[in-house]
C-alpha positions in Angstrom: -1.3 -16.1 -28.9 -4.5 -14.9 -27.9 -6.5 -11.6 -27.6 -5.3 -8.2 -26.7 -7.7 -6.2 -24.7 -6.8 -2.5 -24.3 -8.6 -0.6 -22.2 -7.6 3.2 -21.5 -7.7 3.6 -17.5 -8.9 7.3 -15.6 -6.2 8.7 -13.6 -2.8 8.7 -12.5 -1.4 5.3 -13.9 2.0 3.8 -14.2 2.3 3.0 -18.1 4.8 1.2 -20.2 7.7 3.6 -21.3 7.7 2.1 -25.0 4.1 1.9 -26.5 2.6 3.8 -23.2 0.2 1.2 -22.6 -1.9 1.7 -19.2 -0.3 -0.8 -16.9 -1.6 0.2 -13.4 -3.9 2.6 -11.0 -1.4 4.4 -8.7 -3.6 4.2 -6.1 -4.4 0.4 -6.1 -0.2 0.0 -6.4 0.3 2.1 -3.1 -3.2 0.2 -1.4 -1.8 -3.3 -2.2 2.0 -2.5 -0.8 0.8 -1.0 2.4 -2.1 -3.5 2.8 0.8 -6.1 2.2 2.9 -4.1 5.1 0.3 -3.8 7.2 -0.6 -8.0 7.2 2.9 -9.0 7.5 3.0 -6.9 10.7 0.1 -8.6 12.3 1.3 -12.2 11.2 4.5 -10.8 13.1 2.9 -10.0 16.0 1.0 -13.5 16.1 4.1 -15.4 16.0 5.6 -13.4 18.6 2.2 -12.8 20.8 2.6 -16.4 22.4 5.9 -15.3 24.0 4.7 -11.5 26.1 1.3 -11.0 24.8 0.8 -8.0 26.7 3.4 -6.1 25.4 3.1 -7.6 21.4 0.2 -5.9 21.1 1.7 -2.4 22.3 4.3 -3.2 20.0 2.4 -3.7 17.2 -0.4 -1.0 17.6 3.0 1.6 17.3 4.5 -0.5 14.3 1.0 0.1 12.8 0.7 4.0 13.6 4.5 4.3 12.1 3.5 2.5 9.1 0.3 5.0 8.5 2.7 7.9 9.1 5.0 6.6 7.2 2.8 6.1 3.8 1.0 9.8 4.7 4.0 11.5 4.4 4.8 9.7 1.3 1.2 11.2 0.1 1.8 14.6 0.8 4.9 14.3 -0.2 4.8 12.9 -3.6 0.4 13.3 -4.4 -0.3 16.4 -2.6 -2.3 15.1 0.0 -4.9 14.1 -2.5 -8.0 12.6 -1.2 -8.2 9.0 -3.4 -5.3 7.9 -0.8 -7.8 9.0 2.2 -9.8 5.7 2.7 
């Protein structure tokens, strides 16, 4: 099978509901879904920039400013405003 490594991580973490095994940093979860967000909105706006570049980019800068208000809220919200989501 091969070897089990355990490791016991600091923080909020996302753990398994049966043997409460440390699964995940909350923090890296939330960085890697909005990083994810944020790069599929700029691969958007490439495809669509060679049609109205000019107006893409006005497009995307607000797409970008809703997405960062978005996952702030969501921070307040849910972490009170802690500052390991301020980066």
């Amino acid at each position: 099978m091969g070897r089990i490594f355990m490791i016991t991580l600091e923080g909020c973490v996302y753990s398994c509901k049966h043997c409460f095994t440390h699964l995940a940093l909350i923090d890296d979860i939330i960085s890697k879904h909005v990083t994810a967000k944020g790069t599929t909105l700029v691969q958007q706006a490439e495809d669509a920039a060679s049609n109205a570049p000019g107006v893409q980019e006005q497009v995307l800068i607000r797409k970008i400013i809703k997405l960062h208000d978005k996952y702030m809220a969501y921070v307040a919200d849910y972490f009170q405003n802690h500052t390991l989501f301020h980066k």
